[in-house]
C-alpha positions, 0 to 999 in steps of 0.5 A: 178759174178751175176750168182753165186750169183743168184745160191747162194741166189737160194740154200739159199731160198730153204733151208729157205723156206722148213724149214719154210713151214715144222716148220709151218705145223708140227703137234706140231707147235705153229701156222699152217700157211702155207703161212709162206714161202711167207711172207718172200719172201715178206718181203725180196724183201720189204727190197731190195725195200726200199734199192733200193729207198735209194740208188737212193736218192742223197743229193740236195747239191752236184754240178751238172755236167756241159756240 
């Protein structure tokens, strides 16, 4: 199952960041910027990140499991 996934997400990325490397370096873009790929990939693993610190957080109210 992760296996899939990770084939997945790879296709996805490839796709997303050849279009923004090609959107952001044509010769009528608004703004040449190059590193537009990175900034995404770099936006995205912050956002997995910050999920991944919420989900570690546990409400101090709930009872602790005994021995």
């Amino acid at each position: 199952m992760i296996g899939s996934l990770s084939a997945l997400s790879l296709m996805i990325a490839q796709f997303t960041y050849n279009y923004a490397l090609a959107a952001f370096t044509e010769t009528g873009a608004p703004m040449r910027f190059p590193g537009a790929p990175f900034v995404i990939a770099a936006t995205i693993g912050a956002i997995a990140f910050l999920s991944l610190l919420m989900l570690r957080k546990r409400p101090d109210h709930l009872p602790q499991a005994h021995d």
